[in-house]
C-alpha positions in Angstrom: 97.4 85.8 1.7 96.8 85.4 5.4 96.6 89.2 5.9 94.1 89.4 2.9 91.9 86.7 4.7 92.3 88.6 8.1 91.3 91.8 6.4 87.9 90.4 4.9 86.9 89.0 8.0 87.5 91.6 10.3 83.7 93.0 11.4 83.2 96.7 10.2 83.7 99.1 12.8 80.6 100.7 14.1 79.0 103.6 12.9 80.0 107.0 14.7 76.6 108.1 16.4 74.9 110.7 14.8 73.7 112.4 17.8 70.4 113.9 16.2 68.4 110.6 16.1 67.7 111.3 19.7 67.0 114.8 19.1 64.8 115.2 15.9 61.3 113.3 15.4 61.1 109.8 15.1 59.8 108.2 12.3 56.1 108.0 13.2 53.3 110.2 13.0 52.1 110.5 16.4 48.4 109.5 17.7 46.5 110.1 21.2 43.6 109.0 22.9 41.9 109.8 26.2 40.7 107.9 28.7 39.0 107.7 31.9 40.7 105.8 34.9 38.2 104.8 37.3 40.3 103.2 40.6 37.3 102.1 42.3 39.7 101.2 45.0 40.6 104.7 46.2 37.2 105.6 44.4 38.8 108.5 42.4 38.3 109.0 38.6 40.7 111.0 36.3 41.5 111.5 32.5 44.4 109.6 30.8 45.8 111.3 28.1 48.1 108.3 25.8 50.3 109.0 23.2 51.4 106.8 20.7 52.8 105.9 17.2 50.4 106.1 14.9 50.2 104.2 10.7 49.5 107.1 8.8 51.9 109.6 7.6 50.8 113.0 8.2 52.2 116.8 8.9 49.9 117.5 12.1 49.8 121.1 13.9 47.7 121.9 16.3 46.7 123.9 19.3 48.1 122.4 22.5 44.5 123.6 23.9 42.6 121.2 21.3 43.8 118.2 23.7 41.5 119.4 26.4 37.8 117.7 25.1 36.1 119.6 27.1 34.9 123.3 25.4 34.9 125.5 28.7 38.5 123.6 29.3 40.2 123.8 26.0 38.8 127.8 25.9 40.4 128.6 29.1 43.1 126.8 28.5 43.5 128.7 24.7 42.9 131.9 26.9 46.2 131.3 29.1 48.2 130.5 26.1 47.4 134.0 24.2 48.0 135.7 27.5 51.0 134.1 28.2 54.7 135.7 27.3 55.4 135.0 23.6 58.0 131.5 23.1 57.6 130.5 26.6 54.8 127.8 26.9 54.7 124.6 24.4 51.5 126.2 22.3 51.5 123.4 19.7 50.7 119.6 19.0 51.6 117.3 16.4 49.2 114.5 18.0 46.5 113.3 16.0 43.3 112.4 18.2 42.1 108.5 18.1 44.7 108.0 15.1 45.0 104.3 13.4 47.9 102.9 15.4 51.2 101.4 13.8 51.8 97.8 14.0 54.0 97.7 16.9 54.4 96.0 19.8 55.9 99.0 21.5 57.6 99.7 25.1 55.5 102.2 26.7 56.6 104.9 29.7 53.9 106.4 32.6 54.4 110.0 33.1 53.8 112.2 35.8 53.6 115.6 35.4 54.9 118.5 37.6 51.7 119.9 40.9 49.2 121.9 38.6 50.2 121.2 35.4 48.1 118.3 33.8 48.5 116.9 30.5 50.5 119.8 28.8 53.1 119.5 31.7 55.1 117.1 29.7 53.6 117.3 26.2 57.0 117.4 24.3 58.7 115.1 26.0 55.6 112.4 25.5 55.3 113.7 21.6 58.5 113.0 21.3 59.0 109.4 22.7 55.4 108.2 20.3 57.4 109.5 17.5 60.0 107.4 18.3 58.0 104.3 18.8 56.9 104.8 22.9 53.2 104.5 24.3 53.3 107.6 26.7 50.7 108.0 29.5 50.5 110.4 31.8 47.1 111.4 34.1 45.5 114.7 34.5 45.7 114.2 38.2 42.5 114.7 40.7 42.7 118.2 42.0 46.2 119.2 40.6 45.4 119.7 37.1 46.3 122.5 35.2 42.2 123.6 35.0 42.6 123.5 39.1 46.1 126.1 38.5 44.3 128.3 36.2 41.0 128.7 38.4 43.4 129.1 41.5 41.7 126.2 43.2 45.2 123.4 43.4 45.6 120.8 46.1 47.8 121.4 48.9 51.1 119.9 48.2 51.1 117.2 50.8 52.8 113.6 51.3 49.1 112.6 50.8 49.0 114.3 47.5 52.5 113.1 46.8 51.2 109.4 47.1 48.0 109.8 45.8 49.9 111.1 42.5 52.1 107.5 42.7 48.7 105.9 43.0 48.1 107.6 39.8 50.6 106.7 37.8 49.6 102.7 39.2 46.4 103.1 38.1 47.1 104.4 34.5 49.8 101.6 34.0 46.7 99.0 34.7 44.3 100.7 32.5 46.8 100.9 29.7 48.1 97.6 30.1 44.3 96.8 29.9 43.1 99.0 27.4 46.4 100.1 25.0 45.7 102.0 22.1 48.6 100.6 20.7 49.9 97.0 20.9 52.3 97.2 23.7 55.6 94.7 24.4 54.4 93.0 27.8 56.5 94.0 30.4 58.6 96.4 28.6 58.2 100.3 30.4 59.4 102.7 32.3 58.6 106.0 34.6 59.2 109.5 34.3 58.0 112.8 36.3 58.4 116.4 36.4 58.7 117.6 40.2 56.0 116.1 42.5 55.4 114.0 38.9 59.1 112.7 40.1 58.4 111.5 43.4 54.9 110.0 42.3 57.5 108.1 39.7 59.9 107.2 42.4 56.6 105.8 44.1 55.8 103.6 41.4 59.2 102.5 40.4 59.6 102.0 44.3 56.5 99.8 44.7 56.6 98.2 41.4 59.3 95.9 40.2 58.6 95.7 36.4 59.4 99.2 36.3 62.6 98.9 33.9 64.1 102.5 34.8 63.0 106.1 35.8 63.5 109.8 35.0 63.6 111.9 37.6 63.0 115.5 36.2 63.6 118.7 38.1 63.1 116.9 41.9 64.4 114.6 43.7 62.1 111.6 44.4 63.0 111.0 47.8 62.1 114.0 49.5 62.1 114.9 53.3 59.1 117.5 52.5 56.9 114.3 51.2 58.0 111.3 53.0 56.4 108.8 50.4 59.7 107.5 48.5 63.7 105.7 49.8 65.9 105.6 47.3 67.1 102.3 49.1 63.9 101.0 47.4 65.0 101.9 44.0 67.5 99.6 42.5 67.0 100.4 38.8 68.4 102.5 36.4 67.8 106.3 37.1 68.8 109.4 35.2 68.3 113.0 37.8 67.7 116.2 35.3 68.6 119.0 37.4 68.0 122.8 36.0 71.0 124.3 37.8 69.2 127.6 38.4 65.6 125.7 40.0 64.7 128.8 42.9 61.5 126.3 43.2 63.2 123.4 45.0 66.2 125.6 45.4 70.5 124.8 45.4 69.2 122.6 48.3 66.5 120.4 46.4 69.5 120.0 43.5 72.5 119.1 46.1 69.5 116.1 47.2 69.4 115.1 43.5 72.7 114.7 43.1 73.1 112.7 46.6 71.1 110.4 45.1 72.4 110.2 42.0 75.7 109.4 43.7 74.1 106.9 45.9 71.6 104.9 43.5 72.2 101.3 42.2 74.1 101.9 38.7 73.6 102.8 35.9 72.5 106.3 36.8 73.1 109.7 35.3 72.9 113.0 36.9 72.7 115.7 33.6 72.7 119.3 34.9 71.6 122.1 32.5 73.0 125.9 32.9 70.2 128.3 32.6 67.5 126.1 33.0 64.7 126.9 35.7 62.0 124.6 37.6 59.7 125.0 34.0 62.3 125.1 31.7 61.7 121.4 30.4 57.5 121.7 30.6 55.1 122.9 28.4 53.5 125.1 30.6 56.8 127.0 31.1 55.5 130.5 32.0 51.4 129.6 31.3 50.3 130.8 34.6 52.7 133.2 37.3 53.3 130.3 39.6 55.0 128.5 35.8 57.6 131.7 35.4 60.7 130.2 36.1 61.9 129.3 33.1 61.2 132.0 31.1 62.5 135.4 30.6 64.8 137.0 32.9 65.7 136.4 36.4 67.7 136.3 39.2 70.4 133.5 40.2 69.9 131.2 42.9 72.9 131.0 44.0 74.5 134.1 43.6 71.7 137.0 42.9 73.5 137.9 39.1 70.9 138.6 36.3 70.9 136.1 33.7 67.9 135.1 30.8 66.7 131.4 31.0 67.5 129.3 28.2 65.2 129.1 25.1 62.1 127.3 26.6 61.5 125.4 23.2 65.4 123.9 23.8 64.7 123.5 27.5 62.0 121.3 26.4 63.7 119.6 23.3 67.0 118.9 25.8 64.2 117.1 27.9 62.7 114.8 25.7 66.0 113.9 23.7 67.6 113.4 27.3 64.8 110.7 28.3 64.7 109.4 24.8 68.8 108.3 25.2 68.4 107.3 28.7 65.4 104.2 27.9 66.7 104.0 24.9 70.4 103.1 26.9 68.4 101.0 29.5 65.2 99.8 28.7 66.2 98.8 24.9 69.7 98.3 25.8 70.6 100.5 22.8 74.2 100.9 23.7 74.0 104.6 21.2 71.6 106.3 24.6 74.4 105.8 27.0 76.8 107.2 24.5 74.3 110.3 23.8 73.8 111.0 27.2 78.2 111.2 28.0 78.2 113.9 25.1 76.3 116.3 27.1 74.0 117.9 24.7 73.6 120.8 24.0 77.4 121.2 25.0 76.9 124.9 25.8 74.5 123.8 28.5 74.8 120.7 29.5 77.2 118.6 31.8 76.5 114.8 32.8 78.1 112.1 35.0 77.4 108.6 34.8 78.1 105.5 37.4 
C-alpha cells in the first residue's frame, strides 16, 4: 500500500524537449510598424522598423523590399534582390504592416543590425522572435543604412559611428517603451546585434542596467578597433555566435569572441557554426559585393582550402532559433533555451560551450 501511495504521488517526469519549438514559427502571425525616432538630444532622426505579434491568423508572403515605404527605396532595394545570386539574401516577409496586435504584454529585444545593412540586416531573426511572442526593434541607422550601401555612400566605420549606433539602439528602446505597438511587459528586454550592431548592443547593455541579456552576433562587442565597449561593464547573461570561417573580422576577431565568452559574468554561451561566413546569419547575405561572405564558394580563413558556405536560409534559421533559446533560457527563465542551446543545433554545424 505504501508503494502504491508513493507511486501516485510521485510528480511526472518532464517532457523530453522537442527541439523544434525554437526552430519553427511561433504561434502568432506577425505584425510591423514604422516609426520615426527623433533624439533631439544628438538632433538625429531615423526610421524604426518594430515587429510584433499580431491577433489575426493569416498566411503572409511578401517582398522583403515592400518594408521600405518609400517608392524610390523599396524599387532599389527590389533591384538588388533580382540582381543578387539566387538563395543567398532573405527575399521574403511574413510581416503584416500596422497589423491588429495580440493581447500580450510581451518582452521585447532592441536590434542592431550589422554597418550598411538597415532593417533587412536581421529580418529573420526579428520575424522570428514576434512569432514567438517578442516586440523586435531595430533602427535603420543615420548614414549606415542599407540605401547608403547600395548608393555606395556608407559612413566610415569609426568608434564615433560605433557609439552613435549604441545611441541608437537607446533611443529606439525610449520611443518603444513610449510608443509600443504592442503592449509590452515593463522592464522585460534584451539586446542583440550583428557586427558593429554587436558593439552598439554591448553599448547599450553596457550603459543600461535593465538590459536582461545580449546576443552578440558575428563580433565581438569589445573591440580594440572601436574603443566604445568593456566587457568588465557587462555583467549579464551573453551568448557570442561566431561563424568559424568570418574573413571580415578574421580568426583574430573570433579568438576576441571567445576571450570574452570565457571571461564574462555567467551564464554565457559561445556557439560556433562550421561554414558560416560574416553574412551567413543576415538577410542581406550576398545583396551587395561588400555582403558575399556567406554565400557561394570561398576560400578558408584559416587554411586557404575551398569550401561552399552553409545554406544561407539555415545560416539565418540557426540565428534566430539560437537567440530565441538563449532569452528564452535567460530573460524568461525557460529552463528548455539552455537545454536547446547544449544540443548544438544543427549538430552537423554547430558546437557550443556554456559557463
Amino acid at each position: 500500500m505504501i508503494l502504491l501511495l508513493t507511486l501516485a504521488c510521485a510528480p511526472e517526469p518532464p517532457e523530453p524537449l522537442d527541439p523544434t519549438v525554437f526552430e519553427r514559427p511561433g504561434p502568432y502571425p506577425v505584425g510591423v510598424v514604422e516609426r520615426e525616432v527623433n533624439d533631439g538630444g544628438r538632433g538625429v532622426r531615423f526610421p524604426l522598423l518594430i515587429w510584433y505579434p499580431a491577433a489575426d491568423a493569416y498566411d503572409a508572403d511578401f517582398p522583403a523590399a515592400e518594408l521600405y515605404s518609400d517608392p524610390t527605396e523599396r524599387e532599389r532595394v527590389a533591384a538588388a534582390m533580382l540582381a543578387a545570386p539566387e538563395g543567398c539574401p532573405g527575399d521574403r516577409s511574413v510581416a503584416v504592416l500596422n497589423a491588429p496586435a495580440a493581447a500580450g504584454p510581451f518582452p521585447f529585444a532592441l536590434a542592431s543590425p550589422c554597418t550598411g545593412c538597415g532593417r533587412l540586416g536581421l529580418l529573420t531573426v526579428a520575424e522570428h522572435l514576434a512569432s514567438h511572442g517578442w516586440v523586435v526593434a531595430s533602427p535603420e541607422p543615420p548614414d549606415d543604412g542599407l540605401i547608403d550601401t547600395l548608393d555606395g555612400t556608407s559612413a566610415a566605420l569609426t568608434d564615433e559611428l560605433a557609439e552613435a549606433r549604441g545611441l541608437d539602439l537607446a533611443a529606439a528602446r525610449d520611443l518603444l517603451i513610449a510608443e509600443p505597438p504592442a503592449p509590452l511587459r515593463p522592464g522585460v528586454y534584451a539586446a542583440l546585434g550583428h557586427s558593429l550592431g554587436a558593439v552598439a548592443a554591448g553599448h547599450l547593455t553596457a550603459n543600461d542596467p535593465g538590459v536582461r541579456a545580449a546576443v552578440f552576433f558575428a563580433a565581438p562587442p569589445e573591440n580594440p578597433l572601436l574603443p566604445v565597449v568593456d566587457m568588465a561593464d557587462i555583467t549579464q547573461p551573453t551568448l557570442f555566435f561566431i561563424a568559424e570561417e568570418d574573413n571580415s573580422i578574421t580568426e583574430l576577431g573570433n579568438e576576441l569572441m571567445r576571450t570574452q565568452h570565457a571571461e564574462a559574468v555567467p551564464p554565457s554561451w559561445r556557439v560556433e557554426v562550421a561554414d558560416a561566413g560574416h553574412w551567413s546569419l543576415s538577410d542581406v547575405n550576398g545583396l551587395d559585393p561588400r555582403f558575399m561572405p556567406g554565400c557561394g564558394d570561398d576560400e578558408r580563413q584559416t587554411n586557404g582550402e575551398p569550401f561552399t558556405y552553409m545554406d544561407p536560409a539555415l545560416g539565418r534559421q540557426t540565428a534566430a532559433a539560437t537567440a530565441l533559446a538563449m532569452l528564452h533560457a535567460t530573460v524568461l527563465e525557460d529552463p528548455r533555451g539552455a537545454e536547446y542551446l547544449a544540443l548544438g543545433r544543427p549538430t552537423e554545424l554547430v558546437t557550443t560551450e556554456a559557463r
